[in-house]
C-alpha positions as CSV (number, residue, x, y, z in Angstrom):
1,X,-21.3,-12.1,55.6
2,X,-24.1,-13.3,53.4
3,X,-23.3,-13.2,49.4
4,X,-26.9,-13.3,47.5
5,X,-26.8,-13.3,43.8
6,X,-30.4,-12.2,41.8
7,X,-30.0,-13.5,37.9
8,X,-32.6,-11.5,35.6
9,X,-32.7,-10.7,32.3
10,X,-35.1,-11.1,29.1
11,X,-37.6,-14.1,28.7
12,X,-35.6,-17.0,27.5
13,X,-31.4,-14.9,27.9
14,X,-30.9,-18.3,30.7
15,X,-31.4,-16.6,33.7
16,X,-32.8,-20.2,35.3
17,X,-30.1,-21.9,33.6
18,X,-27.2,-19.4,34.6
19,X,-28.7,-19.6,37.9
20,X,-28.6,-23.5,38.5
21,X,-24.7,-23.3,36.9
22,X,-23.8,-20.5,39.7
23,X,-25.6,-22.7,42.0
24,X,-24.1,-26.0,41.7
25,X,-20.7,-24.4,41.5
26,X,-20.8,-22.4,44.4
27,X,-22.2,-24.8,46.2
28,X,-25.5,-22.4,47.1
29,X,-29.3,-22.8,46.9
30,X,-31.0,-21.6,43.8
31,X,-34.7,-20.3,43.5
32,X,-36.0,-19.4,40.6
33,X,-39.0,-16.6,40.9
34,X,-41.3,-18.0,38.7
35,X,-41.7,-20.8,41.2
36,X,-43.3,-18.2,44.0
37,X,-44.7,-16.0,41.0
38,X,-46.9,-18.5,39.3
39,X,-49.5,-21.2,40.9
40,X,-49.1,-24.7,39.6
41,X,-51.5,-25.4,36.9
42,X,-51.9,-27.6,33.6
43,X,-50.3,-26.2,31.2
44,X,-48.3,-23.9,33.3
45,X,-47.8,-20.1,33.5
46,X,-51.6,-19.3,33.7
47,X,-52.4,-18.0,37.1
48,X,-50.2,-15.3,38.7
49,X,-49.6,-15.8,42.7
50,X,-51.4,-12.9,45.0
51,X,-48.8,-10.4,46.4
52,X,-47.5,-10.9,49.0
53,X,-48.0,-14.3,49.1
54,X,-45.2,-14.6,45.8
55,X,-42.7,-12.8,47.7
56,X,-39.7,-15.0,48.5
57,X,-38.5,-13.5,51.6
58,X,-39.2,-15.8,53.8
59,X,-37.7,-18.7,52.0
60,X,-34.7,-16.2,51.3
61,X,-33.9,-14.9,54.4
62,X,-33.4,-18.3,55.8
63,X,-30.5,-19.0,53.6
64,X,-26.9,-16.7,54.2
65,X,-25.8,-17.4,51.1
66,X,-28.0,-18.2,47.7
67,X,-28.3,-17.5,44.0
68,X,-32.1,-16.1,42.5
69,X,-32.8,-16.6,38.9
70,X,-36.1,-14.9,37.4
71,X,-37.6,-11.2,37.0
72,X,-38.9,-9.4,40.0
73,X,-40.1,-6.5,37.7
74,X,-42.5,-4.7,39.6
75,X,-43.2,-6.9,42.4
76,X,-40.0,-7.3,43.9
77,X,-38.3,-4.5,45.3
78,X,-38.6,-5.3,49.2
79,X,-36.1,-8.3,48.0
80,X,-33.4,-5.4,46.5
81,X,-31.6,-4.9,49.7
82,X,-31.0,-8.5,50.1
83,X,-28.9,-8.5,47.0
84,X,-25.0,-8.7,47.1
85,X,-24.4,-9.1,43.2
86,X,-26.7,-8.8,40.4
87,X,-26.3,-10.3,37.1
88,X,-28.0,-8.6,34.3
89,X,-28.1,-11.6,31.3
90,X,-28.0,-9.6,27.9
91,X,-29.1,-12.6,24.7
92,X,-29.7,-10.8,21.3
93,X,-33.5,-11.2,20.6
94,X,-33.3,-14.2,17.7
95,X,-31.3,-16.3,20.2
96,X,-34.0,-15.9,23.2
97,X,-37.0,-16.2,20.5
98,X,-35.1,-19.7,19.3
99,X,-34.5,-21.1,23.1
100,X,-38.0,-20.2,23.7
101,X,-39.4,-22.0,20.9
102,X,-37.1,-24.8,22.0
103,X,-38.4,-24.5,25.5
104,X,-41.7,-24.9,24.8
105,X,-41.7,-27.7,22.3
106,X,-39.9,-29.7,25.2
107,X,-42.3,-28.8,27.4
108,X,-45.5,-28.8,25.6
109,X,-45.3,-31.0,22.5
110,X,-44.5,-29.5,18.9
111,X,-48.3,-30.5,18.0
112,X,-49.2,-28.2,20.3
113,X,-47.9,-24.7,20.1
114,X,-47.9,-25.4,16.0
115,X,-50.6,-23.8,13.8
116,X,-53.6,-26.1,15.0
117,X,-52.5,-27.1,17.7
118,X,-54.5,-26.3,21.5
119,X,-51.6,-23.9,22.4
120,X,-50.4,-22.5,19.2
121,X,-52.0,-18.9,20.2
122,X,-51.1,-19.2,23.7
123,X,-47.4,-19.6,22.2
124,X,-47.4,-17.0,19.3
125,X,-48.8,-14.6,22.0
126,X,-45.9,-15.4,24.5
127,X,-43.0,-14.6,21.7
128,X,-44.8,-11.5,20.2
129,X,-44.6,-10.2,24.4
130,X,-40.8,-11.5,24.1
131,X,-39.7,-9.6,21.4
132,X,-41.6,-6.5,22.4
133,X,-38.7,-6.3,25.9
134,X,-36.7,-4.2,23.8
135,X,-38.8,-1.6,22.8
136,X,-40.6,-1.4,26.3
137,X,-43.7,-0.5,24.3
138,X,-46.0,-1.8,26.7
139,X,-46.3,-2.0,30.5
140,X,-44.2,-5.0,31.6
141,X,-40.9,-6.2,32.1
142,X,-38.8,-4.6,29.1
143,X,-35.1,-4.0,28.3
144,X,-35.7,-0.5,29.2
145,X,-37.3,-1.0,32.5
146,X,-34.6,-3.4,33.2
147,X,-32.1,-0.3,32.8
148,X,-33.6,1.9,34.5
149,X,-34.0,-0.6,37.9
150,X,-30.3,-2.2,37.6
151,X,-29.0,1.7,37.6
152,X,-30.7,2.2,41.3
153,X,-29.5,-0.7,42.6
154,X,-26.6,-0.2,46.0
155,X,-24.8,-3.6,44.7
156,X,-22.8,-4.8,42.3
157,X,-24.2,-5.5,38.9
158,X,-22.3,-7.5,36.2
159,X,-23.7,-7.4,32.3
160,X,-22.8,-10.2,30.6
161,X,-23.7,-11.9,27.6
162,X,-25.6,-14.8,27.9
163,X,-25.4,-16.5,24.9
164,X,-22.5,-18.3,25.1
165,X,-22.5,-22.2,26.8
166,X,-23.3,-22.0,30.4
167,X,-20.2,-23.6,31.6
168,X,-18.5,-20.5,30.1
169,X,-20.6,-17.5,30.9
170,X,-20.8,-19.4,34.4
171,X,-16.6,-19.1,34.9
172,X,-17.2,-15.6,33.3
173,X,-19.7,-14.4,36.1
174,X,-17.7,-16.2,39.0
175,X,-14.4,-14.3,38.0
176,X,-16.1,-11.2,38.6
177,X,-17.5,-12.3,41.8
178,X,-16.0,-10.5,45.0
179,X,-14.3,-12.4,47.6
């Protein structure tokens, strides 16, 4: 029997990071969503993928067993009945917001996501959208959202709490694994 694992949760709660640990340790392949979701461009993260060309399926359903990291809000509910397990990644907002400034100063520079700089409104525009997830006052992916899909899903779903290290929420998520 197949065991597939989705990882999803807020913008910047580790859901890539979580699903790289799960990965290595089970000994699985990982994908990661915003792979298929965005093209490749320069900076990143600019150009969503045409349906159904971002749906993973195909590269899914040639593995038996695997672990997904990413959102599929919206776009990727023929991939729901592939799922064994889903782990729902829960960071308080301050923690996410901090990672993702983190994130993108590794990525991009500090010069260029500060005041000035060529993506500094690119950037503030990214973490006003992540702390807007838990209100859900606009139309995207949001805590709320998030609830409602995780409570019609036929597998099982672990919350957890993804700000500890990865090593621990990683032996935390495999404990509750089935056999």
């Amino acid at each position: 029997m197949s065991r597939r694992i989705h990882i999803t949760g807020a913008s910047g709660a580790g859901t890539t990071t979580i699903g790289e640990y799960l990965g290595d340790a089970l000994k699985w392949a990982h994908f990661d969503t915003d792979d298929d979701y965005w093209l490749p461009t320069d900076p990143p993260f600019r150009m969503k993928r045409e349906m159904p060309e971002r749906l993973l399926q195909t590269t899914l359903d040639g593995n038996d067993d695997w672990v997904l990291s990413g959102s599929l809000d919206s776009w990727g509910d023929p991939l729901i009945p592939l799922f064994t397990t889903v782990v729902f990644l829960e960071v308080p907002t301050e923690i996410r917001l901090r990672r993702l400034r983190e994130r993108d100063t590794i990525r991009f520079g500090s010069r260029a996501i500060q005041p000035g700089g060529s993506l500094h409104d690119h950037h503030r525009e990214f973490l006003d959208w992540a702390v807007a997830y838990e209100s859900g006052d606009f139309a995207g992916r949001s805590r709320p959202r998030h609830k409602t899909w995780l409570a019609r899903l036929g597998c099982l779903v672990i919350v957890a709490r993804g700000d500890s290290r990865p090593e621990e929420l990683t032996s935390e998520i495999l404990a509750q694994l089935p056999e």
